[in-house]
C-alpha positions in Angstrom: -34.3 37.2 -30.8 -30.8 37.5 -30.0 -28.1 37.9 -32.3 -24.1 37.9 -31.2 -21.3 39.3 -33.7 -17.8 38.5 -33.1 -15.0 39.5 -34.5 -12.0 36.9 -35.7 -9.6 38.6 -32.8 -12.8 38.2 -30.0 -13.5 34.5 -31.1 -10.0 33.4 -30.4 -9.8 35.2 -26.6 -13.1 33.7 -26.2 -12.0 30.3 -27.0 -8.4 30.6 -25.4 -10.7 31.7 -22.5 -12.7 28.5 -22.7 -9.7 26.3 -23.1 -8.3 27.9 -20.0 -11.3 27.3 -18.2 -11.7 23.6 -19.0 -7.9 23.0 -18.1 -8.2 24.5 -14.5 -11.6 22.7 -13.9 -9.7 19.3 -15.2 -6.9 19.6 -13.1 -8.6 20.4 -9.9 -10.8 17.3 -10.2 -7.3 15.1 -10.8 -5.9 16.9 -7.9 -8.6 16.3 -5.9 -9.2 12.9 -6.8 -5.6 12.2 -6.1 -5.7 13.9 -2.5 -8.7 11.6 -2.0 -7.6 8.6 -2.9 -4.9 9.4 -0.3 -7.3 9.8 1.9 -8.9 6.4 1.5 -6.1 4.4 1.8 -4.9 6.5 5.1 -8.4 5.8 6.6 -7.7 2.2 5.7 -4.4 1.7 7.3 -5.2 4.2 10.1 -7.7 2.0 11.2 -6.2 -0.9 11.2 -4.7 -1.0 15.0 -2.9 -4.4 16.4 -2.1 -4.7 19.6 -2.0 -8.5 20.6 -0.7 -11.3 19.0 -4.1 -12.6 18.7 -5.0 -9.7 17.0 -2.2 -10.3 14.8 -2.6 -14.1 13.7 -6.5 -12.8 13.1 -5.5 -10.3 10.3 -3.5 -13.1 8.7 -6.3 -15.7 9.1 -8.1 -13.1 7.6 -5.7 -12.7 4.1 -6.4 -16.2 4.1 -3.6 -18.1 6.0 -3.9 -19.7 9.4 0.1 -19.1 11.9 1.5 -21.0 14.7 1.0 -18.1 17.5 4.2 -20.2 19.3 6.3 -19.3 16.3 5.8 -15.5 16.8 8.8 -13.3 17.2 9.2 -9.4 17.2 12.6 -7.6 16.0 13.0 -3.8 15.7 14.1 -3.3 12.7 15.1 0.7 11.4 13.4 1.6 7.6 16.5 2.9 5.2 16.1 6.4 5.6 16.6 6.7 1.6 14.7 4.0 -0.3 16.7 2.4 -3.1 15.3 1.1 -6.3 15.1 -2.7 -4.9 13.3 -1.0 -1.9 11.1 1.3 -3.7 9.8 -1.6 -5.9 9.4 -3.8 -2.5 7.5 -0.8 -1.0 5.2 -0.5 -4.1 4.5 -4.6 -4.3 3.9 -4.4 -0.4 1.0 -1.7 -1.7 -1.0 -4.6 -2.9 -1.7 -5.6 1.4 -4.7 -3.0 2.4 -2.7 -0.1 0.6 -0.4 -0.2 3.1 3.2 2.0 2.6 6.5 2.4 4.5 7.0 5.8 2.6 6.3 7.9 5.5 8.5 6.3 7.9 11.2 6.5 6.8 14.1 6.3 8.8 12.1 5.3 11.6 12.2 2.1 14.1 9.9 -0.4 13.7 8.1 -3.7 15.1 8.6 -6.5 13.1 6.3 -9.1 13.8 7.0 -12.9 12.3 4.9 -15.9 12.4 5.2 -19.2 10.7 1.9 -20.4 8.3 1.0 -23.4 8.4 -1.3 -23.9 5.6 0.9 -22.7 3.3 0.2 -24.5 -0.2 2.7 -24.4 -2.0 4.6 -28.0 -2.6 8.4 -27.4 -1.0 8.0 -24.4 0.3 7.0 -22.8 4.0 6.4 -19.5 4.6 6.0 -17.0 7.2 3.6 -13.7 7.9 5.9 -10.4 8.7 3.7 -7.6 10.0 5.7 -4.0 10.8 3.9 -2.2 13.1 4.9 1.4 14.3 3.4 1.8 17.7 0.7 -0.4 17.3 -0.4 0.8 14.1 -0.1 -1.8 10.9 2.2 -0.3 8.4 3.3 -3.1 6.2 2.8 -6.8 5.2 3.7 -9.6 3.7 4.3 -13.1 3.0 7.9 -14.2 3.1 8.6 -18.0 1.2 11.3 -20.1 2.5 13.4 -21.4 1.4 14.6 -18.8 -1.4 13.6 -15.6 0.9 11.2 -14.1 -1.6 8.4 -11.5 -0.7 4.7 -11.9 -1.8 1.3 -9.7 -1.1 -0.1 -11.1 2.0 -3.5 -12.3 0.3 -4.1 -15.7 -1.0 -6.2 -13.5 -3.7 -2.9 -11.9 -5.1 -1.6 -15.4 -6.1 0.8 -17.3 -4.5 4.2 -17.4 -6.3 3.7 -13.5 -6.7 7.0 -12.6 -6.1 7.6 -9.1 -4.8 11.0 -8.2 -7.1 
């Protein structure tokens, strides 16, 4: 049999102890859960590697809308080097496309790609694909609607009228 005393004074370091314990274990597990989940979504958008227009109209076709490869144009366009609040919202709602994020270039020149859909279903309203690509390398997407000029997710599945704000 085993019997353990303790004092009022040892009870209290003991549980402080515990606490301390259990608060160091529960953090680490958010941290690493959070450096994970970075990791995830860089070994989605890492992979995802465009170096043709066909390549291009086939990751569309594959969110769901088919483009007119004729209508395809490319502009380099610079990311603002500091992200205002309208940009920090569009970069967030642009999140919803394969987890994708400008945050990390910023400042940089990119490639951005534009192609007109052509099953777009929405009654008085066209729109077009934009794809930015930094050296090949898909770093943003979305759907732009015409005639107003408002961003969406680039997936039929996020709903169409989801207007990036």
């Amino acid at each position: 049999m085993f019997v353990l005393t303790l004092s009022r004074k040892n009870t209290r370091r003991l549980l402080a102890g515990f606490l301390a314990v259990t608060a160091i274990v529960a953090a680490g597990a958010g941290i690493k859960n959070f450096i994970m989940k970075d990791e995830r979504t860089a070994r989605i958008t890492s992979s995802i590697k465009l170096t043709t227009t066909q390549e291009m109209a086939d990751y569309v076709l594959a969110k769901g809308y088919t483009v007119d490869m004729q209508s395809a144009t490319v502009k380099e366009v610079k990311i603002p080097k500091k992200f205002d609040a309208e940009f920090e919202n569009f970069n967030g709602k642009i999140n919803r496309t394969d987890g994708l994020s400008l945050e990390k270039y910023k400042n940089d020149k990119v490639n951005k790609w534009t192609f007109d859909i052509v099953d777009y279903g929405v009654e008085g309203k066209s729109a077009s694909a934009v794809l930015l690509l930094k050296k090949d390398k898909l770093i943003g997407a979305y759907l732009l609607e015409m005639p107003d000029g408002t961003a969406c997710p680039l997936a039929k599945s996020a709903g169409q009228g989801d207007i990036l704000q």
